[in-house]
C-alpha positions, 0 to 999 in steps of 0.5 A: 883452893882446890885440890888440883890447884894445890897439887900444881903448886905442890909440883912447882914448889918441889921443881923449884927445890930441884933446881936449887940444889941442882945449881947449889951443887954446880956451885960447890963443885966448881969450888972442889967444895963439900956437903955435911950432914948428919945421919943416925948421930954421926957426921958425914962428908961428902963431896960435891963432885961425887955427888954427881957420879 
């Protein structure tokens, strides 16, 4: 592979990822739902809808 060709797949893949956690995110708020993750040790809770504020 060339370097353009590897730049537009490394563009699509990351549109691709985009997207999915755009709908993974529609998803948890229509479910009043939550993200968890981890930072520095500690544990953290966020909700799906403040994550589109």
């Amino acid at each position: 592979m060339n370097n353009d060709k590897i730049i537009e797949l490394r563009e699509k893949i990351l549109k691709g990822i985009e997207l999915a956690f755009e709908k993974l995110v529609k998803s948890k708020q229509k479910d009043d739902g939550e993200f968890v993750y981890s930072k520095d040790g500690k544990i953290y809770f966020v909700k799906a809808n403040e994550l589109a504020k």
